[in-house]
C-alpha positions as CSV (number, residue, x, y, z in Angstrom):
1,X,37.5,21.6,54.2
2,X,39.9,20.6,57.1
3,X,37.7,20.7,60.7
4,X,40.5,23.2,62.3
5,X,39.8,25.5,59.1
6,X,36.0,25.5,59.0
7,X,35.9,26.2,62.6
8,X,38.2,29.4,62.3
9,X,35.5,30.1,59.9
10,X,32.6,29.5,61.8
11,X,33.9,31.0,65.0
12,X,36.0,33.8,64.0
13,X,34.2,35.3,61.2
14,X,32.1,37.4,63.6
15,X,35.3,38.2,65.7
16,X,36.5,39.6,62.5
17,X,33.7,41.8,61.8
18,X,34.2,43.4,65.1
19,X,37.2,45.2,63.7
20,X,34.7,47.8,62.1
21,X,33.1,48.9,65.6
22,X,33.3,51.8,67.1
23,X,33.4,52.1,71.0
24,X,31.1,54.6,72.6
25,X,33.6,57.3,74.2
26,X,30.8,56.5,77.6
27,X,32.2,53.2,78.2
28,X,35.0,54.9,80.4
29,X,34.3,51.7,82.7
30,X,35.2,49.2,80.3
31,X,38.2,52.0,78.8
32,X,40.0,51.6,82.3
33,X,40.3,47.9,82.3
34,X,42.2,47.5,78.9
35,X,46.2,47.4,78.5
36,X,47.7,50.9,78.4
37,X,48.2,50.5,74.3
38,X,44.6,49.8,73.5
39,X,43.2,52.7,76.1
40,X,45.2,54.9,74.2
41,X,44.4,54.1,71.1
42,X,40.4,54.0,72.1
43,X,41.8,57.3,73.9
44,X,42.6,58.5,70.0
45,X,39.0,57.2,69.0
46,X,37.2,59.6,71.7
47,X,39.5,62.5,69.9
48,X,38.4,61.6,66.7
49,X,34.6,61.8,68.0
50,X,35.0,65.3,69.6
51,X,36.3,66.1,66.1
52,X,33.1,64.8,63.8
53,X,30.8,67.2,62.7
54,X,26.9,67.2,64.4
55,X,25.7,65.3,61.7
56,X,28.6,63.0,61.8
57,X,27.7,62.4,65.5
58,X,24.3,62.4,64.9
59,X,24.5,59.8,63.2
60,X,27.1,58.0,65.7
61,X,24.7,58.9,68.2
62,X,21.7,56.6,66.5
63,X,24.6,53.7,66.2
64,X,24.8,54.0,70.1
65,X,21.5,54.1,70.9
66,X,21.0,50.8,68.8
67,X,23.8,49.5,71.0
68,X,21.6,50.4,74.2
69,X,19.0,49.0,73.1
70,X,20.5,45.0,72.8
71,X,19.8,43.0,75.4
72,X,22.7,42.8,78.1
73,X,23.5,39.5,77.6
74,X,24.3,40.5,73.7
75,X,26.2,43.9,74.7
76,X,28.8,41.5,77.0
77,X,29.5,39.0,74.3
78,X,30.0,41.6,71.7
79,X,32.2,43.3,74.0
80,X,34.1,40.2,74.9
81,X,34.4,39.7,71.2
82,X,35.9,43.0,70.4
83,X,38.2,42.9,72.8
84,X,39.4,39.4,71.6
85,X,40.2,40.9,68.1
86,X,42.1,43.9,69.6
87,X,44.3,41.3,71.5
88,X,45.3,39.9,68.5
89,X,48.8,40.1,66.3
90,X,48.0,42.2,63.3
91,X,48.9,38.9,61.3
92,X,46.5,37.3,62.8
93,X,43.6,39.6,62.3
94,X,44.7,39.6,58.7
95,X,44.5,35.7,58.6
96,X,40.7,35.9,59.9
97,X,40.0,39.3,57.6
98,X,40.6,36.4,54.9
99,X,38.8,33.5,56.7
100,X,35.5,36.1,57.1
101,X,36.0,36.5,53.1
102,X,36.3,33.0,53.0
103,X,33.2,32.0,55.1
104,X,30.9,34.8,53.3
105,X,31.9,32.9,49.9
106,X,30.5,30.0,50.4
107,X,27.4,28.9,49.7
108,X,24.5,28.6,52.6
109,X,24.5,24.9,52.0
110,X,28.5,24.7,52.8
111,X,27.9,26.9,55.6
112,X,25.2,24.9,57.4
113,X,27.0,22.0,58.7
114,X,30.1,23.8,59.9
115,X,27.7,25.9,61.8
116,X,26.0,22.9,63.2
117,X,29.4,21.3,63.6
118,X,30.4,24.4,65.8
119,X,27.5,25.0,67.7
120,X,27.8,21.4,68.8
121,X,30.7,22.3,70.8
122,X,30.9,22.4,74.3
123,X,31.0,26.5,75.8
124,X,34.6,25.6,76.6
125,X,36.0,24.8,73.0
126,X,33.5,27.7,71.7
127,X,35.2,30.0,73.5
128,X,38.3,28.9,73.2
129,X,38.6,30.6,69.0
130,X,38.1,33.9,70.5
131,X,42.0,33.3,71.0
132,X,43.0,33.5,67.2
133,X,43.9,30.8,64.7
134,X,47.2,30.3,66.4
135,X,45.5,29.1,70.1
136,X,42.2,28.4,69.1
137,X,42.6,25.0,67.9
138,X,44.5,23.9,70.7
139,X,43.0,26.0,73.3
140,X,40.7,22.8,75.1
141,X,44.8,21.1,75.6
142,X,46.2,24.0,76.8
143,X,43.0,25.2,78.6
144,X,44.6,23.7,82.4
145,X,47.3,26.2,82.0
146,X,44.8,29.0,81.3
147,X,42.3,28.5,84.0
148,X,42.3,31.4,86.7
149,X,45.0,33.2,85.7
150,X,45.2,36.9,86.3
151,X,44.0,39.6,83.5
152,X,48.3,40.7,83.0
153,X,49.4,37.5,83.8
154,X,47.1,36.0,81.2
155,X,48.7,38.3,78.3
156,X,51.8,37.5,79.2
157,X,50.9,33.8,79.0
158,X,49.1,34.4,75.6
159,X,52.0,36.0,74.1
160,X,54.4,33.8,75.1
161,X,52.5,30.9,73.8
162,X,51.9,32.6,70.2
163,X,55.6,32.9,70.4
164,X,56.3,29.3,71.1
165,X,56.7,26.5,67.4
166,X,53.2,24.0,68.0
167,X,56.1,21.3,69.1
168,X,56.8,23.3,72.0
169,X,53.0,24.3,72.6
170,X,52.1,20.1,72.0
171,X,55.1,19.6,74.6
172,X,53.6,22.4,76.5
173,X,49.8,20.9,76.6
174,X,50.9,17.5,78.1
175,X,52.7,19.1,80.7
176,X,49.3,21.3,81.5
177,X,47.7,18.1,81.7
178,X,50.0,16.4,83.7
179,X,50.5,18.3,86.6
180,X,47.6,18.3,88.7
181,X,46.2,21.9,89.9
182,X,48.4,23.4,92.7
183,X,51.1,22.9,90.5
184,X,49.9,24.5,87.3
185,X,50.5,28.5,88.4
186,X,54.6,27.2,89.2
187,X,54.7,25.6,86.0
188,X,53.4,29.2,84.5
189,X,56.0,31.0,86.3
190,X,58.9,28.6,84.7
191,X,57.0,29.3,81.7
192,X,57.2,33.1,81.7
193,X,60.8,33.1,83.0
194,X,62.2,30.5,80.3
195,X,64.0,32.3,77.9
196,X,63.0,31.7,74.3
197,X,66.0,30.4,73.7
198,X,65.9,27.5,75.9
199,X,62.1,26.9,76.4
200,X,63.0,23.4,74.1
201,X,65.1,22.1,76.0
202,X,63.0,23.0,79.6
203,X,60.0,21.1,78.0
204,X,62.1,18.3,77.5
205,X,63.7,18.1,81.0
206,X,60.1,18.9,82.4
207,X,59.0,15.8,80.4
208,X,61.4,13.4,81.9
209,X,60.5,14.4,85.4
């Protein structure tokens, strides 16, 4: 198994199971922070709550109290988790639905030394496959561009880069760590303003700067 592969494995797996979770409808908090698409679709979830019978949300209600009863610490990353998933392109949430399947198939003894591979990672590169199978490998190059940006800003960024062929994003990572820090957030902005179109040929002239 190729490192890149068992790693989506190991690390997304559990960003995949997320998909199943329901969000209380009390976390209005965290419900006001997310992009206007994913509060109204959670906005559709609450609806669908109000709808359930009192056994139905009886039961919903036991779920929540199980929530309340993990440890902070375990609430925040499972949160963080969830919303990583919903920030996804469907096609990529499809490609980790399979990698999950994948990783459940094999045998404890396969899945052992990926986990200890993984777990040997700095927090950095960890975190780093909460960004999908199309960033995640190549989040620690492209991290410099990443660092301190903005909530909007950074979804932009993301987008764009999911957008770009991995040429452009290898082209794109020497340039991040090339410039040196008060130049990284004008090299975002030339980024975001590039049209598709002619983001090859900006790289290039970039690179010969």
């Amino acid at each position: 198994m190729r490192r890149s592969s068992a790693f989506l494995f190991a690390a997304l797996a559990a960003v995949a199971a997320a998909a199943t979770a329901a969000l209380s409808p009390q976390h209005q908090a965290l419900l006001d922070q997310l992009p206007v698409a994913q509060r109204v679709e959670l906005e559709q979830r609450q609806a669908r709550w109000r709808a359930l019978s009192p056994v139905e949300q009886a039961v919903y209600g036991q779920r929540e109290l199980r929530w309340q009863a993990l440890p902070e610490a375990v609430r925040r990353e499972r949160r963080e988790r969830w919303q990583a998933w919903r920030a996804l392109p469907e096609n990529e949430r499809a490609q980790l639905r399979r990698a999950a399947a994948d990783w459940a198939a094999l045998p404890p003894e396969r899945q052992r030394p990926v986990r200890a591979q993984f777990d040997a990672l700095d927090g950095r590169e960890k975190h780093g496959w909460l960004l999908g199978p199309t960033l995640g490998a190549e989040y620690v190059r492209l991290q410099p561009l990443l660092a301190f940006v903005e909530a909007e800003e950074r979804a932009r960024l993301l987008q764009t880069l999911r957008e770009m062929n991995p040429a452009e994003r290898a082209d794109l990572a020497v340039l991040a760590q090339r410039v040196p820090p008060d130049a990284r957030e004008a090299l975002r902005r030339e980024l975001l303003s590039t049209a598709a179109a002619n983001r090859g040929e900006w790289l290039r002239r970039r690179l010969d700067q």
